[in-house]
Biopython code that builds the backbone (N, CA, C, O; Angstrom):
import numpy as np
from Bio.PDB.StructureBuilder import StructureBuilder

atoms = [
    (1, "UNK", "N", (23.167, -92.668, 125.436)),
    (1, "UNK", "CA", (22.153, -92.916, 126.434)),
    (1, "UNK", "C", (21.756, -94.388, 126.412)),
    (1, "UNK", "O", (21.369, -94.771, 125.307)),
    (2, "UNK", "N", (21.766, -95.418, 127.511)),
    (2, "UNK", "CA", (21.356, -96.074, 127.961)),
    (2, "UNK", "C", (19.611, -96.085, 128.235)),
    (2, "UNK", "O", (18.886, -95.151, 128.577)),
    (3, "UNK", "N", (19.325, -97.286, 127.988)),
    (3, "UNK", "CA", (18.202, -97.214, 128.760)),
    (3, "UNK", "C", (17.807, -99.157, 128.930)),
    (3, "UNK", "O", (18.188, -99.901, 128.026)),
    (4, "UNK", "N", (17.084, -99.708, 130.093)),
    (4, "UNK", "CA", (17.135, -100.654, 130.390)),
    (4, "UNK", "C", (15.407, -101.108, 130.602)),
    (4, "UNK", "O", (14.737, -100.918, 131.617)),
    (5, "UNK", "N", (15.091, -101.566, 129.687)),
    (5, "UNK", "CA", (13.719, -102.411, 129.101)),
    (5, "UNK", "C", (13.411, -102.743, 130.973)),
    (5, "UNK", "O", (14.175, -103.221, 131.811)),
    (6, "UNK", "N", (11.880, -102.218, 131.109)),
    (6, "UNK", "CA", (11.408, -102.972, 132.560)),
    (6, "UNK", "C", (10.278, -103.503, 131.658)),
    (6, "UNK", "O", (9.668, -102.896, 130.777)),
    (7, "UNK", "N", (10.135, -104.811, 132.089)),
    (7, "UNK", "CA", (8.697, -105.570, 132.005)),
    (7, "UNK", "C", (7.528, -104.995, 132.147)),
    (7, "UNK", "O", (7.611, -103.777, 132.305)),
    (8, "UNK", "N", (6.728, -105.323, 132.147)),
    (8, "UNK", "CA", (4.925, -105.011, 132.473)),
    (8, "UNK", "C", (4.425, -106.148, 132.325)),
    (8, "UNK", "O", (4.618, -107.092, 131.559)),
    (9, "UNK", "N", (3.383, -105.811, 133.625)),
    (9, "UNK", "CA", (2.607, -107.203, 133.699)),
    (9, "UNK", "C", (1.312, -106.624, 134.136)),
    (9, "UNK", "O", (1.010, -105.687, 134.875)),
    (10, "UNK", "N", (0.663, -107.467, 133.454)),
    (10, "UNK", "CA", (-0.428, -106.813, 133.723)),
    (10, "UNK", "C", (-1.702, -107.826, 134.082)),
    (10, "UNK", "O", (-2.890, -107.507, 134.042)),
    (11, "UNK", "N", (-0.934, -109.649, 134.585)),
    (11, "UNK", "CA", (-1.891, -110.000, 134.960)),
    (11, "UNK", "C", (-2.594, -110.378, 135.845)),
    (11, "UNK", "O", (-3.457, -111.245, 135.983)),
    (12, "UNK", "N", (-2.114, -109.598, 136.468)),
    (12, "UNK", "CA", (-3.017, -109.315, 137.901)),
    (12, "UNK", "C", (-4.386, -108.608, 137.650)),
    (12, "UNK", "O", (-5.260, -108.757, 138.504)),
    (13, "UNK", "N", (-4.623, -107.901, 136.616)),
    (13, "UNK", "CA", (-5.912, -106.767, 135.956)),
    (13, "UNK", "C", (-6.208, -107.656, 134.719)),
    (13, "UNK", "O", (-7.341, -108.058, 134.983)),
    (14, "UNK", "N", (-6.006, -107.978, 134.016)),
    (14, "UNK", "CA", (-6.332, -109.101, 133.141)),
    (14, "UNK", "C", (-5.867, -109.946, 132.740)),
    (14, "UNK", "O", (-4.769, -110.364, 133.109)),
    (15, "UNK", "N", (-6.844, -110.636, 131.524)),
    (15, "UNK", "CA", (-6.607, -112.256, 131.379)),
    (15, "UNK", "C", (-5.435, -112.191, 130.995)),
    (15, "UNK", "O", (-5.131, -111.226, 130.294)),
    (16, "UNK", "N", (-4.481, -113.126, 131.310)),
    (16, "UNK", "CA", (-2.990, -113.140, 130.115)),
    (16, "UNK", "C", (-3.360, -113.873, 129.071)),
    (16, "UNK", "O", (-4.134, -114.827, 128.992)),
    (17, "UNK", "N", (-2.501, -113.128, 128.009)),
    (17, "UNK", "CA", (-2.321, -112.891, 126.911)),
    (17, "UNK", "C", (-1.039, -113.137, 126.218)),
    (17, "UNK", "O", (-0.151, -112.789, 126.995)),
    (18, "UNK", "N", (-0.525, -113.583, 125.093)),
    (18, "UNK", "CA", (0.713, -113.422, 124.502)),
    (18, "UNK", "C", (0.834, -112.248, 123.517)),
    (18, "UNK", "O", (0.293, -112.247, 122.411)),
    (19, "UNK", "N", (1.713, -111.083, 124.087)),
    (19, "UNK", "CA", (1.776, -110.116, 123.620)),
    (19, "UNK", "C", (3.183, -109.830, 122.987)),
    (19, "UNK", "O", (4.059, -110.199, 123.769)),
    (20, "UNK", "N", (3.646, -109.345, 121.936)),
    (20, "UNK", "CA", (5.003, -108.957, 121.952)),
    (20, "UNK", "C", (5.534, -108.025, 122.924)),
    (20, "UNK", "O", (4.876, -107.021, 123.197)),
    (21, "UNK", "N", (6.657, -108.245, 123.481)),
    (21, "UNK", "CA", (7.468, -107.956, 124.399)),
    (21, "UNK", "C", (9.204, -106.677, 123.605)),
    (21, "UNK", "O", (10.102, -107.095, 122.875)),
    (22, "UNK", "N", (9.061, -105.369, 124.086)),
    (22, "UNK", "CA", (9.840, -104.815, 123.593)),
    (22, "UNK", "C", (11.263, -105.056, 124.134)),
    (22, "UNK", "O", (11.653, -105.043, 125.302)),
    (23, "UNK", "N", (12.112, -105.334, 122.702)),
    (23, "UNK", "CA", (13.897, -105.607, 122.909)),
    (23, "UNK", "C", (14.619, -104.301, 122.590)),
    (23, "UNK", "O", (15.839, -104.362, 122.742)),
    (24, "UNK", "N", (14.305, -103.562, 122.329)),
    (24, "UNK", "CA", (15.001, -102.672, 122.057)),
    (24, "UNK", "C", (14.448, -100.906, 122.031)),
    (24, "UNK", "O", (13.728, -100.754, 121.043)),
    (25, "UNK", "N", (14.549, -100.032, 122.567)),
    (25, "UNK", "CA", (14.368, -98.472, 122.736)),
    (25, "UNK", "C", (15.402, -97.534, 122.978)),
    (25, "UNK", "O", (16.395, -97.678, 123.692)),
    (26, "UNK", "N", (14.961, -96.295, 122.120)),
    (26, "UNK", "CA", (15.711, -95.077, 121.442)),
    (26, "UNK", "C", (14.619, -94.119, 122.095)),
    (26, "UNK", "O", (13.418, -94.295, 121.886)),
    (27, "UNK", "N", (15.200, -92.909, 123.045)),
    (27, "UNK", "CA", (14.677, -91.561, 122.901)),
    (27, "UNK", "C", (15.573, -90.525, 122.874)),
    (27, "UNK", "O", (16.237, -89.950, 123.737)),
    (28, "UNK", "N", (15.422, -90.398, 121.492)),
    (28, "UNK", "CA", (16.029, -89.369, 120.711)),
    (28, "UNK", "C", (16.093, -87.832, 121.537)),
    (28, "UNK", "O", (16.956, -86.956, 121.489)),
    (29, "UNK", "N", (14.963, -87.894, 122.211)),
    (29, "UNK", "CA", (14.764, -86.132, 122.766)),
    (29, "UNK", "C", (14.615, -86.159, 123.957)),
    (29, "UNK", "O", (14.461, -85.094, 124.555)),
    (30, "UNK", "N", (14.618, -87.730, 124.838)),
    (30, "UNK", "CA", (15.193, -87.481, 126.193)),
    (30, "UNK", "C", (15.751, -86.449, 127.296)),
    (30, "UNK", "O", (16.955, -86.190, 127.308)),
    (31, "UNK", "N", (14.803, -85.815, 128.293)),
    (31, "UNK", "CA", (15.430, -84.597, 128.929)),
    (31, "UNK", "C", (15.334, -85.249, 130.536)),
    (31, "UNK", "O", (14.392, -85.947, 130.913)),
    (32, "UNK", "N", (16.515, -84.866, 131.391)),
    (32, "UNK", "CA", (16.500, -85.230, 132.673)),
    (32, "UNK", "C", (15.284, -84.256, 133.069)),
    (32, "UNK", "O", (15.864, -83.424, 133.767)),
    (33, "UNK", "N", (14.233, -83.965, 133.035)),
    (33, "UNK", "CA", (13.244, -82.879, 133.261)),
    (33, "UNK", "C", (12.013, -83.726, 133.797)),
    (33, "UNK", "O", (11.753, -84.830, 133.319)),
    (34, "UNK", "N", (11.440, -83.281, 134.584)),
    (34, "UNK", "CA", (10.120, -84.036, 135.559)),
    (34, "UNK", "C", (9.063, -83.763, 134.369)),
    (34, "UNK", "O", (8.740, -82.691, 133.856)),
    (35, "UNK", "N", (8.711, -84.831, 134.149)),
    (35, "UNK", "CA", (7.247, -84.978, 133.236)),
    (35, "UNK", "C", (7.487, -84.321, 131.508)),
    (35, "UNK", "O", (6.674, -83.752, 130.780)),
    (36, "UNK", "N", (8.744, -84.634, 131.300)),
    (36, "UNK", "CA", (9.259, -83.931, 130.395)),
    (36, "UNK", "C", (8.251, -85.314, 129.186)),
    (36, "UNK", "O", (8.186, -86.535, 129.322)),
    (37, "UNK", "N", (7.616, -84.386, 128.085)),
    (37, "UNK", "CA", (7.129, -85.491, 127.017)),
    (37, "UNK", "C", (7.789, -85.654, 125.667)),
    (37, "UNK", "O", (8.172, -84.650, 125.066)),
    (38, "UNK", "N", (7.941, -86.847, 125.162)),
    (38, "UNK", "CA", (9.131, -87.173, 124.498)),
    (38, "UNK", "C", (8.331, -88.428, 123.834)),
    (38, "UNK", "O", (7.310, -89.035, 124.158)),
    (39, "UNK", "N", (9.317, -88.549, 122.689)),
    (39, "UNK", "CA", (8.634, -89.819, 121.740)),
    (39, "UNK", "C", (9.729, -91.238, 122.070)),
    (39, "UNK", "O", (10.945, -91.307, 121.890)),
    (40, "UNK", "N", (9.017, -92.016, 122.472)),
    (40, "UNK", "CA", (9.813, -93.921, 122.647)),
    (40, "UNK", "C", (9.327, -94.321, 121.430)),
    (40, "UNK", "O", (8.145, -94.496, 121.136)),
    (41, "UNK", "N", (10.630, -94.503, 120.497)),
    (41, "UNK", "CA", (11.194, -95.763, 119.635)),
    (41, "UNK", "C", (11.489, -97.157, 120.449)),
    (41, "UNK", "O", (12.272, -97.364, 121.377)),
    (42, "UNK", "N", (10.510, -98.112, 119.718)),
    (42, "UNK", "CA", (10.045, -99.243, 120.438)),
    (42, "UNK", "C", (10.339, -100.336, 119.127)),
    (42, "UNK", "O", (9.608, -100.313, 118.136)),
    (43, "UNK", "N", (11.281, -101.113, 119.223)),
    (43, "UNK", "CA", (11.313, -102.526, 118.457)),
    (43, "UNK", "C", (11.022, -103.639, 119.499)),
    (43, "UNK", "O", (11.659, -103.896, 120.521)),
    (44, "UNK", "N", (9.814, -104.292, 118.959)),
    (44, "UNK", "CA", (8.983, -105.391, 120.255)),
    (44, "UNK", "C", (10.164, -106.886, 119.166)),
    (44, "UNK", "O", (10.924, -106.691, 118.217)),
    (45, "UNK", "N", (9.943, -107.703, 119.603)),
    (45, "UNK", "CA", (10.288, -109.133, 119.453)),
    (45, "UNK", "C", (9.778, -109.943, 118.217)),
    (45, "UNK", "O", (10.385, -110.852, 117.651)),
    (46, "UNK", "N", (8.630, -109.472, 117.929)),
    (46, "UNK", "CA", (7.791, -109.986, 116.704)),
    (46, "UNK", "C", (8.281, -108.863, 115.152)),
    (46, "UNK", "O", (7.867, -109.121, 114.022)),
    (47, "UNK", "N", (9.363, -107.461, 115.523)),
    (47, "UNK", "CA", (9.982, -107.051, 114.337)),
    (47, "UNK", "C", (8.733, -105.909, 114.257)),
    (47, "UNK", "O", (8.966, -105.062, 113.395)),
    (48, "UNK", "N", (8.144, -105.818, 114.591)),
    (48, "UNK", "CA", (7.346, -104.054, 114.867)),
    (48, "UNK", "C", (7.911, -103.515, 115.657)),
    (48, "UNK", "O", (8.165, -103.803, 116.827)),
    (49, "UNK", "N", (8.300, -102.126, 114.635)),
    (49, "UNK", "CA", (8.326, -100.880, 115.388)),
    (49, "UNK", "C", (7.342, -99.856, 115.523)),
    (49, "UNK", "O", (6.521, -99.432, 114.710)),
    (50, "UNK", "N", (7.582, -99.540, 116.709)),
    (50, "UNK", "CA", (6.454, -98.496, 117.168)),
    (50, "UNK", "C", (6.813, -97.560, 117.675)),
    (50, "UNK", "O", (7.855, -97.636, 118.326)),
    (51, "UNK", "N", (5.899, -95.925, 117.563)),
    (51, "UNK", "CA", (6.500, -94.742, 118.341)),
    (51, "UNK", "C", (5.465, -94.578, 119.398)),
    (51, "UNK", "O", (4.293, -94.730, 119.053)),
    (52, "UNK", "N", (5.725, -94.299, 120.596)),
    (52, "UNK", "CA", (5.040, -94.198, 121.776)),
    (52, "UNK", "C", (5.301, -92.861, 121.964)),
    (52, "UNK", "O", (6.265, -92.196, 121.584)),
    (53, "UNK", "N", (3.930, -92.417, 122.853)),
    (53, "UNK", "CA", (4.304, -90.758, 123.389)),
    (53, "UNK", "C", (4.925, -91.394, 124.662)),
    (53, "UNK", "O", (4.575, -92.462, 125.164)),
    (54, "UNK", "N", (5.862, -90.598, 125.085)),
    (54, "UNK", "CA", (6.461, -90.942, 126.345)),
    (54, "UNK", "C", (6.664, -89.957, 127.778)),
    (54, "UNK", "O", (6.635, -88.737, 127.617)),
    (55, "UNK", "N", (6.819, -90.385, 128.847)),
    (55, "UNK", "CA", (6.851, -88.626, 129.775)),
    (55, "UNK", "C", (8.197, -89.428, 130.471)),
    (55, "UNK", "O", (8.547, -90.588, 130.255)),
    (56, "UNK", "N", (8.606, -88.778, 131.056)),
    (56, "UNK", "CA", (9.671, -88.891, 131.862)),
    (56, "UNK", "C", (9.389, -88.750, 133.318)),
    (56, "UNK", "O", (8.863, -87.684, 133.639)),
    (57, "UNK", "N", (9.721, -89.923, 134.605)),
    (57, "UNK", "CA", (9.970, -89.088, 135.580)),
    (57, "UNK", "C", (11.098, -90.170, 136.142)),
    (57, "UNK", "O", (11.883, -90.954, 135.608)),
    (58, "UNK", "N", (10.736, -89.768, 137.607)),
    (58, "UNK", "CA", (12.218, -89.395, 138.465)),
    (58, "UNK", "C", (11.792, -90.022, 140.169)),
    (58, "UNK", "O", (11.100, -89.379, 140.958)),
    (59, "UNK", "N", (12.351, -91.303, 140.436)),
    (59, "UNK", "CA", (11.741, -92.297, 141.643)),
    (59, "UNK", "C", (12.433, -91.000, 142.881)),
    (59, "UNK", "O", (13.615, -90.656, 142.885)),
    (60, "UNK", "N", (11.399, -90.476, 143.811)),
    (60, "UNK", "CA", (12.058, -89.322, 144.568)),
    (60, "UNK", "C", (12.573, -89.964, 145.852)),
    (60, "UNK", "O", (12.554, -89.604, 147.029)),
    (61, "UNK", "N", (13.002, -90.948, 145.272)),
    (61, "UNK", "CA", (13.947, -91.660, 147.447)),
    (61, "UNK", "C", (15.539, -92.266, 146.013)),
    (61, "UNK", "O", (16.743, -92.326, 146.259)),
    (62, "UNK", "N", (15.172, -92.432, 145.325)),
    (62, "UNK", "CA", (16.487, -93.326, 144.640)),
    (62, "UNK", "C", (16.664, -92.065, 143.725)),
    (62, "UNK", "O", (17.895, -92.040, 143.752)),
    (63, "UNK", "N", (16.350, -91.095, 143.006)),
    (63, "UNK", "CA", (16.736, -89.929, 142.234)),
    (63, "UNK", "C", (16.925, -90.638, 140.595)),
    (63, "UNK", "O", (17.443, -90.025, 139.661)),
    (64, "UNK", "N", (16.346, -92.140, 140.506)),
    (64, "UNK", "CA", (16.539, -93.022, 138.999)),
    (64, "UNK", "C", (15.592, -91.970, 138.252)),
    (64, "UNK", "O", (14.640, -91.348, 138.724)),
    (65, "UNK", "N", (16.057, -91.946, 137.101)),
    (65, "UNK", "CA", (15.063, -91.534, 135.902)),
    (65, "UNK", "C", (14.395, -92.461, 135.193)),
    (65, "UNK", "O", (15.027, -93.507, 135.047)),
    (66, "UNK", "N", (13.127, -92.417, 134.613)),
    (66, "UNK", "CA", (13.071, -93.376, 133.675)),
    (66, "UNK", "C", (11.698, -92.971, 132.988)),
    (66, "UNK", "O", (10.877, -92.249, 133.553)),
    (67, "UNK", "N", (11.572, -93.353, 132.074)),
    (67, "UNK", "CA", (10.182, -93.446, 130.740)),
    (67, "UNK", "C", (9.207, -94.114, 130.347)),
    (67, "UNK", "O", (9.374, -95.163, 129.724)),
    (68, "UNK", "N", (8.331, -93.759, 130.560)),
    (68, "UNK", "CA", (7.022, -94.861, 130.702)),
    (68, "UNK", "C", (6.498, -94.252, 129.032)),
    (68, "UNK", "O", (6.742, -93.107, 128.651)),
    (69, "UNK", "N", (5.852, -95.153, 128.310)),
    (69, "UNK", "CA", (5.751, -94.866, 126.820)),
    (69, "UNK", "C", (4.095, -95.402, 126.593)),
    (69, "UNK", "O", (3.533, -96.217, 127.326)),
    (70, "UNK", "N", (3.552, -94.803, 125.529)),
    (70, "UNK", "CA", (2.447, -95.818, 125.499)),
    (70, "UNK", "C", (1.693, -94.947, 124.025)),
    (70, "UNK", "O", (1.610, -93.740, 123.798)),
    (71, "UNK", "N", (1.289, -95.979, 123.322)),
    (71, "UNK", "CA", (0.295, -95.633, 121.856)),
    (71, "UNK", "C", (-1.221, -95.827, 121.921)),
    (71, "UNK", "O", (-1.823, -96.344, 122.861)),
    (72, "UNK", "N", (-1.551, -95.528, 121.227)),
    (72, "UNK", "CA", (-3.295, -95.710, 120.923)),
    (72, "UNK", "C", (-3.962, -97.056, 120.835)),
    (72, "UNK", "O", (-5.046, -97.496, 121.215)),
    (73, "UNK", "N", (-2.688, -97.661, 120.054)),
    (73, "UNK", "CA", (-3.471, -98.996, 120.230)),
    (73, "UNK", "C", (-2.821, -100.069, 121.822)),
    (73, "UNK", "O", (-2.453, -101.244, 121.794)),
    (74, "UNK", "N", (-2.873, -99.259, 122.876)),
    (74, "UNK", "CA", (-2.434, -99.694, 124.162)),
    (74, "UNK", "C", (-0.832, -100.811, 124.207)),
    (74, "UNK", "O", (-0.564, -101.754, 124.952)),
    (75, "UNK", "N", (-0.014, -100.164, 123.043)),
    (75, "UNK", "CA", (1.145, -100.842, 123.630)),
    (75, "UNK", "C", (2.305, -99.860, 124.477)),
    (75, "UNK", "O", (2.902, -98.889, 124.012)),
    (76, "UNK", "N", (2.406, -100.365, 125.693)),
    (76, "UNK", "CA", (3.536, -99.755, 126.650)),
    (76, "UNK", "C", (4.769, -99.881, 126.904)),
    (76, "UNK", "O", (5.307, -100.801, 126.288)),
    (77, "UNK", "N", (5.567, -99.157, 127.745)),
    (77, "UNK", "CA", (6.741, -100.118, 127.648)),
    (77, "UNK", "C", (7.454, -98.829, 128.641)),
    (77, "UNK", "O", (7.134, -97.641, 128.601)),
    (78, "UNK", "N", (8.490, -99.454, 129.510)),
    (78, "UNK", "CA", (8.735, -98.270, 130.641)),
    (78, "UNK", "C", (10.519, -99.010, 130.904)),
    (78, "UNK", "O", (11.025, -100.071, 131.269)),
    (79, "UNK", "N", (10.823, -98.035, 130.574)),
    (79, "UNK", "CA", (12.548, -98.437, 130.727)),
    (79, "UNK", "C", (13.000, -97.079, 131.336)),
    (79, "UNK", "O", (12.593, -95.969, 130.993)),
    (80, "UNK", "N", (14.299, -97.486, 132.705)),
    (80, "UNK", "CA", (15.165, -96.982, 133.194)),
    (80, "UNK", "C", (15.900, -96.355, 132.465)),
    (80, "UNK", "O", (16.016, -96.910, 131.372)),
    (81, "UNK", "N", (16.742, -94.980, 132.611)),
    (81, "UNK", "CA", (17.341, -94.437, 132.333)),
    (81, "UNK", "C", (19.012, -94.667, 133.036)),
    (81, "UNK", "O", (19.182, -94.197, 134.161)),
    (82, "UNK", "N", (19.982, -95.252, 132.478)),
    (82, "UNK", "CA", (21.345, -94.908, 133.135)),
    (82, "UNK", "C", (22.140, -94.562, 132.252)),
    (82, "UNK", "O", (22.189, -94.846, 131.056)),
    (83, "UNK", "N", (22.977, -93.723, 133.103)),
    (83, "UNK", "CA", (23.644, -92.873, 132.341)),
    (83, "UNK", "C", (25.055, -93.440, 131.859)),
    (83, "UNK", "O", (25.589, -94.117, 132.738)),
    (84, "UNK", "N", (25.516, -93.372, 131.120)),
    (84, "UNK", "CA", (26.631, -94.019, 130.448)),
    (84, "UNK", "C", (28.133, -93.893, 131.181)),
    (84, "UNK", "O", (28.997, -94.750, 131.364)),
    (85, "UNK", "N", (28.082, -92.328, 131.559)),
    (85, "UNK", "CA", (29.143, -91.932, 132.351)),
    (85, "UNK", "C", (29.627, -92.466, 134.040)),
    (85, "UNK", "O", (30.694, -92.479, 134.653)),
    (86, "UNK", "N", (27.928, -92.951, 134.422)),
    (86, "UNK", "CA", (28.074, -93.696, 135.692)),
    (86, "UNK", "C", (28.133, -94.913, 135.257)),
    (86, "UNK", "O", (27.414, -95.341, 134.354)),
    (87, "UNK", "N", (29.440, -95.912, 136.177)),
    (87, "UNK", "CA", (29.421, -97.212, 136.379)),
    (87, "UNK", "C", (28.468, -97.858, 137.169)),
    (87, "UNK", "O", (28.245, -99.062, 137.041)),
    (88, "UNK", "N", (27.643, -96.848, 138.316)),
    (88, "UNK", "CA", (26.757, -97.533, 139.454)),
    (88, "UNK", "C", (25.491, -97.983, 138.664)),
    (88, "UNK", "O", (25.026, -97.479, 137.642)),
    (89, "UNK", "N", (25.062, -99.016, 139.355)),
    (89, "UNK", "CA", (23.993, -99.674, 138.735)),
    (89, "UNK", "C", (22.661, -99.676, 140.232)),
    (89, "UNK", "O", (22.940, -100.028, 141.378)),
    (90, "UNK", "N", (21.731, -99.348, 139.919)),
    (90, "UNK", "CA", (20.329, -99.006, 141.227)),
    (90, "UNK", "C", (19.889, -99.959, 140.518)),
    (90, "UNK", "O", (18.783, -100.445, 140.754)),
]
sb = StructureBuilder()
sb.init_structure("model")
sb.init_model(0)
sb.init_chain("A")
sb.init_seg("    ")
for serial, (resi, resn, name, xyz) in enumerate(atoms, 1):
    if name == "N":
        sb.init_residue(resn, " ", resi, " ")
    sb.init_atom(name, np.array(xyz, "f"), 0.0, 1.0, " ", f" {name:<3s}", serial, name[0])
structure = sb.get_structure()
């Protein structure tokens, strides 16, 4: 399983900030399932790892999957799902 790191920005709603930025995510229990909840393995840039609760959904005009993640102490992180077996890229 693939999955492809999307940004967040968030400063349009507040002050910016220098935050670590996640390079790398694992979901182990990943289900193509609408609102399916699942744990994001998160390695940010600064060498913390973190586990996020995560849900799953599904963009309903493009049919993309993908995972929006997030912990207690408000770190997020929302990466695309592609599938390995498809070459197409959305």
């Amino acid at each position: 399983m693939t999955f492809i790191i999307q940004q967040l920005s968030w400063h349009k709603r507040r002050k910016a900030t220098v935050e670590p930025q996640p390079v790398a995510i694992s979901v182990p229990d990943f289900e193509k399932v609408l609102n399916h909840f699942c744990t994001v393995e998160v390695t940010f840039d600064n060498g913390e790892v973190a586990k996020l609760t995560g849900r799953v959904t599904q963009h309903p005009i493009t049919g993309v999957w993908s995972v929006n993640g997030i912990n207690a102490k408000g770190q997020s992180v929302s990466a695309r799902y592609q599938d390995d077996n498809n070459d197409d890229s959305v």
